[in-house]
SEMI-623988 format. One record per residue (C-alpha): y, x, z; residue number from 1. Coordinates in nm, 2 decimals, always signed. Layout:
N
[site [Y X Z] NUM]
...
//
This chain:
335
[site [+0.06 +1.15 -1.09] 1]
[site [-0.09 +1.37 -0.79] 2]
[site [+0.01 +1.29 -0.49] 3]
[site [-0.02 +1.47 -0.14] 4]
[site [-0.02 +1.31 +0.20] 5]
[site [+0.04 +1.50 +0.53] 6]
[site [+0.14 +1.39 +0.89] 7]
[site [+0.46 +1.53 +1.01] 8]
[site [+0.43 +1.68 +1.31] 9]
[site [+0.29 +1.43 +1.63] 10]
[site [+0.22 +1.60 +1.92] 11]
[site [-0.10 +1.73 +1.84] 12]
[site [-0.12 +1.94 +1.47] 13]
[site [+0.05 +1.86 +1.14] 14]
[site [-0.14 +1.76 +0.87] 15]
[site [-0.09 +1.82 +0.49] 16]
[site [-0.27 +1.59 +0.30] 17]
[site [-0.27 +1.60 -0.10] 18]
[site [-0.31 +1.29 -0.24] 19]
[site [-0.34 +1.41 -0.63] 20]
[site [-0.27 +1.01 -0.77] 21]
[site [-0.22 +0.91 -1.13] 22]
[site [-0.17 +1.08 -1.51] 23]
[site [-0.09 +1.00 -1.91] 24]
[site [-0.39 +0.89 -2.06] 25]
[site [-0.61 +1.17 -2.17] 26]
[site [-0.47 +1.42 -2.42] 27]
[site [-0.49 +1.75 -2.45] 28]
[site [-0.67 +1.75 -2.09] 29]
[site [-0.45 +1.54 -1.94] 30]
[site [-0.49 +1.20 -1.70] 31]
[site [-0.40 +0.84 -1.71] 32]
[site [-0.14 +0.69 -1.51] 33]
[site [-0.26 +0.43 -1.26] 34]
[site [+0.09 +0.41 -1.07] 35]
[site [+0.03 +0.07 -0.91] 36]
[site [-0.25 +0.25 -0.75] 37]
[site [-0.06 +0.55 -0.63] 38]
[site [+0.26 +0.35 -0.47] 39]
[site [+0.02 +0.11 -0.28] 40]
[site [-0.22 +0.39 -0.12] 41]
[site [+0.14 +0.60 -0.04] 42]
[site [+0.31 +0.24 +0.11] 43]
[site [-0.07 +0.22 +0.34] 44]
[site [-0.10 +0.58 +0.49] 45]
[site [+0.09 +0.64 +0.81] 46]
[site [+0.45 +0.70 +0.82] 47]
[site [+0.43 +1.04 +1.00] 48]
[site [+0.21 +1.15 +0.66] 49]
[site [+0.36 +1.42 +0.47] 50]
[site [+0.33 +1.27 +0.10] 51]
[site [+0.44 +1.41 -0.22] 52]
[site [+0.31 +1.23 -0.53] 53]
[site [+0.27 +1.44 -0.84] 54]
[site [+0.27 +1.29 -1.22] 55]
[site [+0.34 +1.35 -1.56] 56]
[site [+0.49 +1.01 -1.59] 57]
[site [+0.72 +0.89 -1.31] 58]
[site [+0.78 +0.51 -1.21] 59]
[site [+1.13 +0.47 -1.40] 60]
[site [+1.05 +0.66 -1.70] 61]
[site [+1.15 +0.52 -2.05] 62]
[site [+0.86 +0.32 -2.22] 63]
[site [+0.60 +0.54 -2.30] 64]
[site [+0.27 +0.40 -2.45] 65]
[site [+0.08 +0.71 -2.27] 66]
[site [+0.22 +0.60 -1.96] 67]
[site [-0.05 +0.29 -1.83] 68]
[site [+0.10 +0.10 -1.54] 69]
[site [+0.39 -0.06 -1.72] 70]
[site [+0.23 -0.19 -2.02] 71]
[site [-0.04 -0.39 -1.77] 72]
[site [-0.01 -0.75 -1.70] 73]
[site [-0.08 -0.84 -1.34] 74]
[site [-0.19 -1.15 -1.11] 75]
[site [-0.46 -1.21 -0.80] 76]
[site [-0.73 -1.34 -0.95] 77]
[site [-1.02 -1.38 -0.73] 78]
[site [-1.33 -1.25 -0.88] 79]
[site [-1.64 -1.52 -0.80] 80]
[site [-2.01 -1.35 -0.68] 81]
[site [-1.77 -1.07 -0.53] 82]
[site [-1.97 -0.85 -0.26] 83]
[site [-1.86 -0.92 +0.10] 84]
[site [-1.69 -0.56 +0.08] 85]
[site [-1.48 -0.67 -0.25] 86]
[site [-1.39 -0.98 -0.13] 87]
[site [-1.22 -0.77 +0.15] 88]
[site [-1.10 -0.58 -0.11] 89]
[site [-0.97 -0.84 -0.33] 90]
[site [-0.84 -1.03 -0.01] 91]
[site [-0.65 -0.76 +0.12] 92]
[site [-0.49 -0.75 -0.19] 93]
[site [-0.31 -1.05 -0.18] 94]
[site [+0.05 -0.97 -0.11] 95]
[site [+0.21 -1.29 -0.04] 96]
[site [+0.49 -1.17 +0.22] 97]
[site [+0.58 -0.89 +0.03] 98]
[site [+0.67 -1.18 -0.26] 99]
[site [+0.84 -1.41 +0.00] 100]
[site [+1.03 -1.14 +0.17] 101]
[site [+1.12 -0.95 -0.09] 102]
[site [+1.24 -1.16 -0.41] 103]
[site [+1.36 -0.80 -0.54] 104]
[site [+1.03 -0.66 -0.62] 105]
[site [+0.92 -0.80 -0.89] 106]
[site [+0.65 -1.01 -0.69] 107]
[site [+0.64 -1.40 -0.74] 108]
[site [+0.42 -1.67 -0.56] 109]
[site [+0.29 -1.88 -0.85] 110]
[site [+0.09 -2.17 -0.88] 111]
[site [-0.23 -2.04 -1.12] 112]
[site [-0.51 -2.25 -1.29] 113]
[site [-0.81 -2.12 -1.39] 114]
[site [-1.06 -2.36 -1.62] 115]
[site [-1.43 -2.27 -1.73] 116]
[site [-1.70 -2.41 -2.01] 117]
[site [-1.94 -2.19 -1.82] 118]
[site [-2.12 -2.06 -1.46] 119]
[site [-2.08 -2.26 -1.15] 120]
[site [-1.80 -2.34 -0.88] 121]
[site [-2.03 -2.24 -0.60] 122]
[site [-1.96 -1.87 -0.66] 123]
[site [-1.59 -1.93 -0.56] 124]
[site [-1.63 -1.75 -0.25] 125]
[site [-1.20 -1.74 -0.15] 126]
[site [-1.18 -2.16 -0.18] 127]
[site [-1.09 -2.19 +0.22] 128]
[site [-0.94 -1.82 +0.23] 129]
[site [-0.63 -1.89 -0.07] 130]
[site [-0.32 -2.13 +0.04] 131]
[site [-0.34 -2.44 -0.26] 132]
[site [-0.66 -2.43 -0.37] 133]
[site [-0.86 -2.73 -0.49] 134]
[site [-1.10 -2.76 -0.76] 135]
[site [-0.98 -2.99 -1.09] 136]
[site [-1.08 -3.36 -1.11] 137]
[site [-1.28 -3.42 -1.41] 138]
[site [-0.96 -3.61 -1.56] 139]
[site [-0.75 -3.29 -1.54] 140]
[site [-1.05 -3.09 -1.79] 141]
[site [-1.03 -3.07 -2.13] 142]
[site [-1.30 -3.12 -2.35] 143]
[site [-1.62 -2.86 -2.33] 144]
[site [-1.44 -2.74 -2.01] 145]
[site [-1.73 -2.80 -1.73] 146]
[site [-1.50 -2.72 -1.42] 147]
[site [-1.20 -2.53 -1.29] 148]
[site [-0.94 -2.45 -0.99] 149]
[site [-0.58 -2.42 -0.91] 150]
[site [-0.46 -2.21 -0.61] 151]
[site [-0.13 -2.02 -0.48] 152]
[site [-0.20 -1.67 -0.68] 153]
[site [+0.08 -1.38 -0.64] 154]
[site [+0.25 -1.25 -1.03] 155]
[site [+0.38 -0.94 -1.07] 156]
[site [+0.62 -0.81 -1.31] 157]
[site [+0.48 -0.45 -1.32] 158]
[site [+0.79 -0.26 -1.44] 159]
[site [+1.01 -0.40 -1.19] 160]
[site [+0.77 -0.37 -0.91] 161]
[site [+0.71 +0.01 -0.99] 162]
[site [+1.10 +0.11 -0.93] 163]
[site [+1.14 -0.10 -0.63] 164]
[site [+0.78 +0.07 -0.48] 165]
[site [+0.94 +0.37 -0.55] 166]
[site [+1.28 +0.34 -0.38] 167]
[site [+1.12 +0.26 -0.13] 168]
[site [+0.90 +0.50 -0.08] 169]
[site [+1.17 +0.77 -0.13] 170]
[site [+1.34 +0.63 +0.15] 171]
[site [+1.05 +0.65 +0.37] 172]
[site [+1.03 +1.03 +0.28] 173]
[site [+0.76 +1.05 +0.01] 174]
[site [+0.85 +1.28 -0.30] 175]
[site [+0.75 +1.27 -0.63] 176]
[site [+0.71 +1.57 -0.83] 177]
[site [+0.68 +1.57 -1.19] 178]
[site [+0.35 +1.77 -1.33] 179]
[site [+0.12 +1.75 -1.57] 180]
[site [-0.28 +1.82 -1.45] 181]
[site [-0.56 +1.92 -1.65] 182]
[site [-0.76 +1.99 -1.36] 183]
[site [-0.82 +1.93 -0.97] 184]
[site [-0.82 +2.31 -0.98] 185]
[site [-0.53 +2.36 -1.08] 186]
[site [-0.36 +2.23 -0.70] 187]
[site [-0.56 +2.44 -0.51] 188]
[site [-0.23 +2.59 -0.41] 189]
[site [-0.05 +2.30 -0.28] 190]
[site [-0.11 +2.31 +0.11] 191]
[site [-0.29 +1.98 +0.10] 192]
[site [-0.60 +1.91 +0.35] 193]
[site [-0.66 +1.56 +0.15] 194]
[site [-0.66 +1.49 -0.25] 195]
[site [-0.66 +1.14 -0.37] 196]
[site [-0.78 +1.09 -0.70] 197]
[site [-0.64 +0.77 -0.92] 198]
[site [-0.67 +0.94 -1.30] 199]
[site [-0.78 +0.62 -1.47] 200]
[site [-0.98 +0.55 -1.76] 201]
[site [-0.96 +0.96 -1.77] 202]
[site [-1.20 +0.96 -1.48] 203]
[site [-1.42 +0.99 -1.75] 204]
[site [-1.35 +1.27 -1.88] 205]
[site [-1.20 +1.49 -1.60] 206]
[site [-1.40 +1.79 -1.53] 207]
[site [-1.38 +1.76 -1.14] 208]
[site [-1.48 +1.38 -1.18] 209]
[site [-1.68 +1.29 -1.51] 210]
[site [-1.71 +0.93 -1.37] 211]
[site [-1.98 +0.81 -1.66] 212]
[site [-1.97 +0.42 -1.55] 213]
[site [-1.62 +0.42 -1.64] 214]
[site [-1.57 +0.20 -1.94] 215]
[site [-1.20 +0.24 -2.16] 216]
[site [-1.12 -0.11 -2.32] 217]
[site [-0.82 -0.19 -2.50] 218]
[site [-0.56 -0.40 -2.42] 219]
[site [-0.46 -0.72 -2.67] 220]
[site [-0.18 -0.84 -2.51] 221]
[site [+0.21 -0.92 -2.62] 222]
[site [+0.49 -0.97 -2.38] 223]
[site [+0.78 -1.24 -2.45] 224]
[site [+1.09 -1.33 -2.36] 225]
[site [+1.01 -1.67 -2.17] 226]
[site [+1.15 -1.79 -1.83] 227]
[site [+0.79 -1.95 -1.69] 228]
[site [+0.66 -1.97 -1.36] 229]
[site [+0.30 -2.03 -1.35] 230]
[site [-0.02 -1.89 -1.46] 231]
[site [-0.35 -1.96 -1.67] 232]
[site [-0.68 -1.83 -1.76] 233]
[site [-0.93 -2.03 -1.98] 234]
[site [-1.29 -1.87 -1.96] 235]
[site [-1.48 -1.99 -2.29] 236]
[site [-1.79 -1.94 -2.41] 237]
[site [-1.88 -1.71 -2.68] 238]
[site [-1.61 -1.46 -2.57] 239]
[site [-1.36 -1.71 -2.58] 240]
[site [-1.07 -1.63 -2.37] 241]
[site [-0.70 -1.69 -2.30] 242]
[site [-0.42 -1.64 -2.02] 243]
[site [-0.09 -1.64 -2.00] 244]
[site [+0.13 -1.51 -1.68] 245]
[site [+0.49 -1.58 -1.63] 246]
[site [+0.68 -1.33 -1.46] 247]
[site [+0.94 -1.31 -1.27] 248]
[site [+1.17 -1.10 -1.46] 249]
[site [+1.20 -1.36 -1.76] 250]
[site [+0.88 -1.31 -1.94] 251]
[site [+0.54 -1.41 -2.02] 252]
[site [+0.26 -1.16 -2.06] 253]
[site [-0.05 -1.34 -2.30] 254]
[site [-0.29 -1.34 -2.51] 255]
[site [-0.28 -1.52 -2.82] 256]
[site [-0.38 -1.89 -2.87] 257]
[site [-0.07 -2.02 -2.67] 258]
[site [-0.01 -2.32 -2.93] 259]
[site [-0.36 -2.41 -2.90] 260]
[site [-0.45 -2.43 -2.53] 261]
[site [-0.10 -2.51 -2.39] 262]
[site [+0.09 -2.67 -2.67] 263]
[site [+0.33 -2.80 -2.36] 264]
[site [+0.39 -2.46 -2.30] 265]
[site [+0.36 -2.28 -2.61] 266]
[site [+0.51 -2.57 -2.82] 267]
[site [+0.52 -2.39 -3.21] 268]
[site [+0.26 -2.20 -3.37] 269]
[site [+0.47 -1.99 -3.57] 270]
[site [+0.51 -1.64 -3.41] 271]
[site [+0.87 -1.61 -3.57] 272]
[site [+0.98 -1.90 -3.34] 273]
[site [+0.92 -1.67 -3.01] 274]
[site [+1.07 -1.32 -2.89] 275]
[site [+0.81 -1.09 -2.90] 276]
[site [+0.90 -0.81 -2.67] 277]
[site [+0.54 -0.59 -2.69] 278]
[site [+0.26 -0.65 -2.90] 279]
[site [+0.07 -0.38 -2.64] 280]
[site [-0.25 -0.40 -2.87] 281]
[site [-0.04 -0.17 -3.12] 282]
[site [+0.12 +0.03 -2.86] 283]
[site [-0.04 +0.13 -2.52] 284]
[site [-0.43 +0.25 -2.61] 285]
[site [-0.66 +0.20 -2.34] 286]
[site [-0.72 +0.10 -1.94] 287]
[site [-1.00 +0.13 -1.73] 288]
[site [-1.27 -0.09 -1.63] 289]
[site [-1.57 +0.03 -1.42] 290]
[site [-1.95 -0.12 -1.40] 291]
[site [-2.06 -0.18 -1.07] 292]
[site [-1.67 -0.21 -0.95] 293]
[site [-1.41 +0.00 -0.79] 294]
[site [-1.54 +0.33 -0.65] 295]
[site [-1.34 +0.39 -0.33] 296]
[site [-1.55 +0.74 -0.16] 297]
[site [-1.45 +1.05 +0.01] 298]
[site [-1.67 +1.36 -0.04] 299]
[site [-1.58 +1.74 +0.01] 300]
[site [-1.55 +2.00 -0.24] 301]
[site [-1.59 +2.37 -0.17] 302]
[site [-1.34 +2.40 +0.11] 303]
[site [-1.09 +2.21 -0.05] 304]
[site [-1.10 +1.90 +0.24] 305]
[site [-1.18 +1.60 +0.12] 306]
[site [-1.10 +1.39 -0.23] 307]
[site [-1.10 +1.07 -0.21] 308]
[site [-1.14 +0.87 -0.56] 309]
[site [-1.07 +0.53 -0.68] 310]
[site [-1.01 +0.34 -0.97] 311]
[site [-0.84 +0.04 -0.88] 312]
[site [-0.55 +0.00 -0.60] 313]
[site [-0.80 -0.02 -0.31] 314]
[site [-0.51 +0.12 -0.07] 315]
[site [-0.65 +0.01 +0.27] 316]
[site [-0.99 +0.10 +0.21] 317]
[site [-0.85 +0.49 +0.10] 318]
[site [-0.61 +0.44 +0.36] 319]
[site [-0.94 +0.39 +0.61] 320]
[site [-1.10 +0.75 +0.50] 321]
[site [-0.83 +0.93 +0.55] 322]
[site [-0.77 +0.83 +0.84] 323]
[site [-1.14 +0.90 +0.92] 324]
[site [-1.08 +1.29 +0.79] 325]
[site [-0.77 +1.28 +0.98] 326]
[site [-1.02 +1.25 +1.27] 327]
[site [-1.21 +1.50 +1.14] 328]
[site [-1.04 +1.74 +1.00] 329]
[site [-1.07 +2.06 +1.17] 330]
[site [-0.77 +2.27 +1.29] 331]
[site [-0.84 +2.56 +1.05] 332]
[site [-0.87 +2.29 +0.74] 333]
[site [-0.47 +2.37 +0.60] 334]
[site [-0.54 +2.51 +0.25] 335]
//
């Protein structure tokens, strides 16, 4: 999606940002969708912003496996050893009164426990910042498993939280155009002072970006029908890894290995006895992950104002450079 961001009109100058936001995964030239990204920069920037997000795929499409956002499962996880500007990051994140207030959007506060055969509790850095947490007793491990930690987390259903964003939105005056974008170049025309990049594990490849530590993996996932309402990871060594999220919308997005770390949960080992909904390994390809973390940077391109480009939905930190261009922007900037 692309989207564009302006001020309406405030006493002193209107501004037209373009915030150029999401697209399919790459083919024939094309983006990857990263609507979660999108909707929460839009829901951030000021209300007298003139917005106007543009896609290929729009939230409320039918299931398409180019289209990224609704195929991912989602939870706050803290992330230990996390710089004191991702910490903000990850903190700032952490949506709890939009899940208490709004039962509607898809956003559910959930116990989660998180268990490790591997690194060290000190790096927990959000211990005394997350409602609920405490660390495990040793008589809550099980074997192999060296330490772990419960805490209030916030679980999304992705699908249902993308239509409700966008209502929303809509009624707060932000459009949504459908387009498909090969290039950056391609919305010179569109009046915008601001372009806000969020194309995904396509950053890679996209002419005005070529992100090179952006890294592709592939989902390996299934979503079932299954009323749950918790959440766990199991970190094991040798690669060894599990979770399981139960969303609010009657499901539970996992990995497999149910049976065999939460037999309480996951009571059969026969795949027959469960209703498999996705098996998103076989269907939606690939998602981003990024070395060194999410990129969140404003530069200027040849008179075109400023882009701004992210990967991940860092929406107050993009919300905090635009407002620094807004500053800045000179009066002759409208393109």
């Amino acid at each position: 999606m692309h989207f564009r961001v302006g001020m309406r009109s405030n006493g002193l100058r209107s501004l037209n940002k373009s915030t150029a936001a999401k697209k399919s995964r790459l083919n024939g030239g094309s983006f990857e969708d990263e609507d979660v990204t999108v909707l929460t920069i839009a829901s951030q920037l000021p209300t007298n912003y003139n917005i106007t997000i543009v896609g290929k795929h729009i939230p409320g499409d039918p299931d398409d496996f180019d289209f990224a956002s609704p195929w991912a499962g989602a939870c706050w996880v803290g992330a230990p050893d996390s710089s004191l500007r991702d910490q903000k990051l990850q903190l700032d994140s952490y949506t709890g009164k939009i899940a208490s207030e709004h039962p509607d959007s898809g956003l559910r506060i959930s116990e989660v426990t998180e268990i490790m055969e591997y690194g060290s509790s000190d790096a927990i850095w959000f211990r005394a910042r997350i409602p609920g947490f405490r660390f495990l007793s040793h008589h809550e491990l099980p074997a192999r498993v060296t330490w772990g930690m419960t805490y209030t987390s916030i679980i999304i259903s992705l699908p249902v939280f993308l239509k409700w964003m966008k209502a929303r939105l809509e009624a707060r005056g932000v459009a949504f155009k459908r387009m498909s974008i090969q290039n950056f170049d391609e919305l010179k025309g569109f009046g915008h002072d601001i372009l806000i990049n969020a194309s995904g594990a396509s950053s890679k490849h996209l002419p005005s970006v070529a992100d090179k530590t952006l890294i592709p993996c592939r989902l390996q996932s299934i979503v079932l029908e299954k009323k749950w309402d918790k959440g766990f990871i199991y970190r094991g060594r040798d690669g060894y890894y599990f979770n399981i999220f139960g969303r609010p919308d009657g499901t539970c997005y996992m990995l497999s290995r149910g049976h065999e770390v939460l037999p309480d949960v996951m009571p059969s080992d026969q795949p027959q006895d469960y209703k498999v909904l996705y098996d998103i390994a076989t269907s939606y390809a690939l998602r981003p992950q990024k070395h060194g973390g999410a990129r969140v940077e404003k530069e200027v391109i040849n008179g075109q104002g400023w882009r701004i480009h992210y990967s991940f939905g860092m929406a107050r930190a993009v919300d905090e450079l635009v407002g620094q261009y807004a500053y800045e922007m000179p009066a002759s900037s409208h393109l």
